[in-house]
TINU-282698 format. One record per atom (N, C-alpha, C, O, CB): x, y, z; residue number from 1; atom name. Coordinates in steps of 0.2 Angstrom, whole numbers, plus 2048, in hexadecimal, padded with zeros to 3 digits. Atoms other than C-alpha are relative to their C-alpha. Glycine has a CB too. Layout:
<mitis>
X;Y;Z;NUM;CA .
...
</mitis>
This chain:
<mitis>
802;7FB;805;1;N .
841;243;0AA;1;CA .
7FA;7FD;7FC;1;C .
7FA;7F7;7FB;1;O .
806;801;7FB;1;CB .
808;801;803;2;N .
82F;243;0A0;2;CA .
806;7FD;7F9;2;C .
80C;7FE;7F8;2;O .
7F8;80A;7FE;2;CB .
7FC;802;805;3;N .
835;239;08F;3;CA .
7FD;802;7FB;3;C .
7FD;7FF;7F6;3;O .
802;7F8;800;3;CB .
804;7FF;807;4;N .
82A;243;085;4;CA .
805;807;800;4;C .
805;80A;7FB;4;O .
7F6;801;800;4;CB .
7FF;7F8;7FF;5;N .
832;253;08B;5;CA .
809;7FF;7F8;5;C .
80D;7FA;7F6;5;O .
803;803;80C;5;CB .
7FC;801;806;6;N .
840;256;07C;6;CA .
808;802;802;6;C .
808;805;807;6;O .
7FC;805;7FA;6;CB .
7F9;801;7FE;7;N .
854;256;07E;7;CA .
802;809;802;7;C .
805;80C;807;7;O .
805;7FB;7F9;7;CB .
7FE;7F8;801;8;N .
856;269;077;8;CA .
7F8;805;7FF;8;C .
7F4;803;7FA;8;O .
805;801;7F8;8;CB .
806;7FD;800;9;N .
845;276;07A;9;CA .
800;803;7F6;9;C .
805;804;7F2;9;O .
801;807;806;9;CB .
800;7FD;809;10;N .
840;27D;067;10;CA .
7FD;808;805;10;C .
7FA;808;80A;10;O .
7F8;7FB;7F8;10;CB .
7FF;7F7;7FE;11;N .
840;292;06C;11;CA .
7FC;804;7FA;11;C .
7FF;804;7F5;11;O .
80A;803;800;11;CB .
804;7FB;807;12;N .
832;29C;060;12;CA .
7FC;804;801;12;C .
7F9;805;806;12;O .
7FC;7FD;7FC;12;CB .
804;7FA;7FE;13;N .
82B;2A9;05E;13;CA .
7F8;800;7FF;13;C .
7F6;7FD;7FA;13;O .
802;806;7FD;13;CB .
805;803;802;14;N .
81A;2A9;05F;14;CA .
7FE;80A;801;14;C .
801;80F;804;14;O .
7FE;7F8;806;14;CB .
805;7FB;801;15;N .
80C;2B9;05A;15;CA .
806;806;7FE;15;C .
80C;805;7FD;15;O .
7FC;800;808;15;CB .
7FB;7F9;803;16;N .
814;2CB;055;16;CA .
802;803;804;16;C .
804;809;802;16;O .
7FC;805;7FC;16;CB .
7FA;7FB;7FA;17;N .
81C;2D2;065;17;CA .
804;7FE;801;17;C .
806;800;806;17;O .
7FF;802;805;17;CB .
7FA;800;7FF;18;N .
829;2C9;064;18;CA .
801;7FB;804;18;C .
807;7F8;803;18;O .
802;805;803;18;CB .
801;804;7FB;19;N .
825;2BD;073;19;CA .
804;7F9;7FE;19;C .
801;7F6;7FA;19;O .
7F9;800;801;19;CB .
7FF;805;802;20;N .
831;2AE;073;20;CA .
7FC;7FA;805;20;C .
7F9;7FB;80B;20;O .
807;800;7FE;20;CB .
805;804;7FB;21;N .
82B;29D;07A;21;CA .
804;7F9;7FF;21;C .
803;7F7;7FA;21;O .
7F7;800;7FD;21;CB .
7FC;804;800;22;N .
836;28F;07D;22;CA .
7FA;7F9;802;22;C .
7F6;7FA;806;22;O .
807;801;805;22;CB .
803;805;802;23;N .
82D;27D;079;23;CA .
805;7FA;802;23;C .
80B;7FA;7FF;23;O .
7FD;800;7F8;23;CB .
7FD;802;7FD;24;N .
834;270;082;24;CA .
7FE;7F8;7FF;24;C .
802;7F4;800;24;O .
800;803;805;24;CB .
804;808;7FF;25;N .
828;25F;081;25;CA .
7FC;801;7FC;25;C .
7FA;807;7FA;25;O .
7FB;7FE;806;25;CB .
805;802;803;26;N .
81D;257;076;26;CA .
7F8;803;801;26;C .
7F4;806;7FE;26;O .
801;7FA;801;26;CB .
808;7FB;7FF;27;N .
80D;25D;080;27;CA .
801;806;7FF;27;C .
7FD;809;7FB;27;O .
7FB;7FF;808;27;CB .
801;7F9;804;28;N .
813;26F;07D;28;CA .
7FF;801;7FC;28;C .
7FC;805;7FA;28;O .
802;805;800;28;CB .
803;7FF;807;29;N .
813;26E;06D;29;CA .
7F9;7FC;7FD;29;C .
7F6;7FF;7F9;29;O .
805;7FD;7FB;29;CB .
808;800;802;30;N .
804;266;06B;30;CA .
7FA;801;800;30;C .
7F5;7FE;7FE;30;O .
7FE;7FD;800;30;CB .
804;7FD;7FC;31;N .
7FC;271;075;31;CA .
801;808;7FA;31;C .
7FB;80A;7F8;31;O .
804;801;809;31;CB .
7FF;7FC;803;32;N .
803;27F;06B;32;CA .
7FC;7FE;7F8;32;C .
7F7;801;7F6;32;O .
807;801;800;32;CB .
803;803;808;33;N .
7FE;276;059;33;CA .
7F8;7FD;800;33;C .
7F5;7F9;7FB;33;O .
806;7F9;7FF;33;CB .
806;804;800;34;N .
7EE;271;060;34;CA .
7FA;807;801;34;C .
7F5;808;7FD;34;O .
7FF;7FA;807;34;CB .
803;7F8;7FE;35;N .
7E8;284;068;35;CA .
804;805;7FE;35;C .
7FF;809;7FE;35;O .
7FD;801;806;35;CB .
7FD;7FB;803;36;N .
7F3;290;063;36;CA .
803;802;7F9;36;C .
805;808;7F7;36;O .
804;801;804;36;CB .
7FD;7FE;807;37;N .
7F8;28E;052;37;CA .
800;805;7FC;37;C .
7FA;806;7FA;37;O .
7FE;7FD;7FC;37;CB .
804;7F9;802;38;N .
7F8;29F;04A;38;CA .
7FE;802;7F9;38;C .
800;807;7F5;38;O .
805;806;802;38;CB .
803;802;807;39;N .
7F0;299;03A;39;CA .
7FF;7FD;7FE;39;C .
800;7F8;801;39;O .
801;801;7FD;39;CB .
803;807;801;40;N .
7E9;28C;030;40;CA .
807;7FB;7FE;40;C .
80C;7FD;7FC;40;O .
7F9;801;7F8;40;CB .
7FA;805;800;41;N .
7F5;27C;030;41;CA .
7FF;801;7F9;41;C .
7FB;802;7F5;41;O .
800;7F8;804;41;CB .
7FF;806;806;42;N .
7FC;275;022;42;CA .
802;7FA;801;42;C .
802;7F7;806;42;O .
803;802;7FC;42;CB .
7FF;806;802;43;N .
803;265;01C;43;CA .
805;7FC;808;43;C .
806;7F6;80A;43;O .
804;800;7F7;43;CB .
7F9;801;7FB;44;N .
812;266;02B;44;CA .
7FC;803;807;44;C .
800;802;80C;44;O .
808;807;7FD;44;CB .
801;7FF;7FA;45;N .
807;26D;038;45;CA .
7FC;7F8;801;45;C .
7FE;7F6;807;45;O .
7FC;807;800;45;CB .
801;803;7FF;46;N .
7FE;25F;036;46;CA .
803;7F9;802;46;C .
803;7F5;807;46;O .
7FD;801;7FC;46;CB .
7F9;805;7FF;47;N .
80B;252;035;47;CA .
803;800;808;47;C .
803;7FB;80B;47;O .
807;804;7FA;47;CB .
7FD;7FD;7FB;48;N .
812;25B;044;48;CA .
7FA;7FC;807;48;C .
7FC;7FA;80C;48;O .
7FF;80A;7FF;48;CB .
807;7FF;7FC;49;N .
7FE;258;04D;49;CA .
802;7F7;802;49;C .
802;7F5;808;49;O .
7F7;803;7F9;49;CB .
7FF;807;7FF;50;N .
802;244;04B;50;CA .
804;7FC;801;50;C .
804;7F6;803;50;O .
7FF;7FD;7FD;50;CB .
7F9;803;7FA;51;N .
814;244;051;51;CA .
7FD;800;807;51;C .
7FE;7FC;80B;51;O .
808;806;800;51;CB .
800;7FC;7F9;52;N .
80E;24B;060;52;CA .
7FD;7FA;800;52;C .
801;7F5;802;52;O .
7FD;809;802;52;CB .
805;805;7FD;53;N .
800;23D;063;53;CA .
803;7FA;7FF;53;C .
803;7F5;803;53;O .
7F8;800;7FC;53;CB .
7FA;808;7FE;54;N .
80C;22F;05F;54;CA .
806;800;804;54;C .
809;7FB;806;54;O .
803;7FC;7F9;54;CB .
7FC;7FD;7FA;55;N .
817;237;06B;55;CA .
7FD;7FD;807;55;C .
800;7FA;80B;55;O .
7FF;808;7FF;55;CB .
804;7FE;7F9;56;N .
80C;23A;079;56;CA .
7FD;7F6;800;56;C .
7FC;7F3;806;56;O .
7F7;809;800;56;CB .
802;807;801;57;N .
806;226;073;57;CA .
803;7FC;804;57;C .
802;7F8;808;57;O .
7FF;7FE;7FB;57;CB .
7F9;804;7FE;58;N .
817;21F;076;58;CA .
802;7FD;7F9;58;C .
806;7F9;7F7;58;O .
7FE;7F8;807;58;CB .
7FD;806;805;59;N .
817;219;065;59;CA .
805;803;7FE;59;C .
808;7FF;7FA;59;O .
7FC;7FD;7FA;59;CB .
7F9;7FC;804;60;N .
827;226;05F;60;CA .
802;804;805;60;C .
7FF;805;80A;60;O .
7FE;807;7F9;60;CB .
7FE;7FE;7FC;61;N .
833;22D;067;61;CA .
7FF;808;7FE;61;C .
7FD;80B;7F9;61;O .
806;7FD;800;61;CB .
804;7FB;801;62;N .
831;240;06C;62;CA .
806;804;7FC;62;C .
805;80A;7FC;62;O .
7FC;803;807;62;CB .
7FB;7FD;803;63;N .
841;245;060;63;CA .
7FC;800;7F9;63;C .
7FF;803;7F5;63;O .
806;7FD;800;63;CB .
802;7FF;802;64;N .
834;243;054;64;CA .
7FC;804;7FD;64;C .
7FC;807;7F8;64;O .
7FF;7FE;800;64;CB .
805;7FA;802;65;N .
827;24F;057;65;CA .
802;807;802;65;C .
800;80D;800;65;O .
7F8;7FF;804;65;CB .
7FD;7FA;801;66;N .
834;25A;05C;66;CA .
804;803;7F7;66;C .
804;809;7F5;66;O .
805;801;807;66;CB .
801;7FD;807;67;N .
839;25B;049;67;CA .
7FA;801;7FB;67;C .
7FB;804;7F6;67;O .
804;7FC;7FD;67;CB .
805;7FF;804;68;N .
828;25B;043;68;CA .
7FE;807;801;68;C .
7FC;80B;7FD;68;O .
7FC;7FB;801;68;CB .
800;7F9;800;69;N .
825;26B;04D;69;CA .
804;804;7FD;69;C .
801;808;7F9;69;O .
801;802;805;69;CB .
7FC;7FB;805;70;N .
834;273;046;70;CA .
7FC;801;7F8;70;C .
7FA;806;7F5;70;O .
80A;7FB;7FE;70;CB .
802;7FF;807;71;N .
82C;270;034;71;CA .
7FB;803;800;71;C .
7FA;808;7FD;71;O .
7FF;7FA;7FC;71;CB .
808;7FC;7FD;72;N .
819;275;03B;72;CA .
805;808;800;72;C .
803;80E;7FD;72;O .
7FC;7FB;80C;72;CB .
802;7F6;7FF;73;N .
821;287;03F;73;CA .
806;801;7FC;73;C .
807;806;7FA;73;O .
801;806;80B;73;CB .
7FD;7FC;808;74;N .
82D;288;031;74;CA .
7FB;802;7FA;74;C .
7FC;805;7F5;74;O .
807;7FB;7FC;74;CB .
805;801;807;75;N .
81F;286;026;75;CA .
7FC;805;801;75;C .
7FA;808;7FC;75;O .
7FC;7FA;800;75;CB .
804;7FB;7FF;76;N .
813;292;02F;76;CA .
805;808;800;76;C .
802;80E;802;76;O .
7FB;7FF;807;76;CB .
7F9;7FA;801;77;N .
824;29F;02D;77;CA .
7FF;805;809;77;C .
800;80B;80A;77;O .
7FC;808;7F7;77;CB .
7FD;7FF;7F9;78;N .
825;29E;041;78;CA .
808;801;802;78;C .
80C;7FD;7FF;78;O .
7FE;7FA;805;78;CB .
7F9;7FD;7FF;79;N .
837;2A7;047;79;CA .
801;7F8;804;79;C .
7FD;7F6;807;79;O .
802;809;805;79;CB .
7FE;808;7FD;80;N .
841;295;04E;80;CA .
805;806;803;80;C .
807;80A;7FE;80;O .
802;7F7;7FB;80;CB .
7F9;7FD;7FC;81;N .
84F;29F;05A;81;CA .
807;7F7;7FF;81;C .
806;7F1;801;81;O .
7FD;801;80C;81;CB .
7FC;805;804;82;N .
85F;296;052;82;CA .
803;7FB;808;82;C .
803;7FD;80E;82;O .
807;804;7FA;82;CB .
7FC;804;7FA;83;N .
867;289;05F;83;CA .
808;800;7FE;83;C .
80C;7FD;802;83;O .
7FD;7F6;801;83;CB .
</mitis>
């Protein structure tokens, strides 16, 4: 198993049709948070931007930048599908 990939997927919705999108690893979210963001970051997207790269580094584990995402898209008022 990839040890960036994350224990539980984060599930969101992403754009206005509804579309959900299950996030599973560190590179998808920092794929997501790098090109698809759907608006200007703030303080948590950002935050989110440098979990991910000390992630993908080796220096943090990837339970990290999967809570930093959560904060990144609670913050831009992205739908999180409850677990």
């Amino acid at each position: 198993m990839d040890p960036k990939r994350w224990r539980k997927p984060v599930t969101i919705e992403l754009g206005k049709t509804g579309r959900m999108r299950a996030v599973s690893s560190t590179q998808e979210a920092a794929e997501l948070l790098l090109m698809q963001w759907p608006q200007k970051g703030g303080i948590h997207h950002l935050l989110a931007r440098i979990a991910c790269l000390a992630v993908l580094e080796g220096e943090m584990p990837p339970r990290h930048a999967r809570a930093a995402f959560i904060k990144a898209c609670e913050e831009a008022e992205i739908f999180i599908q409850p677990e």
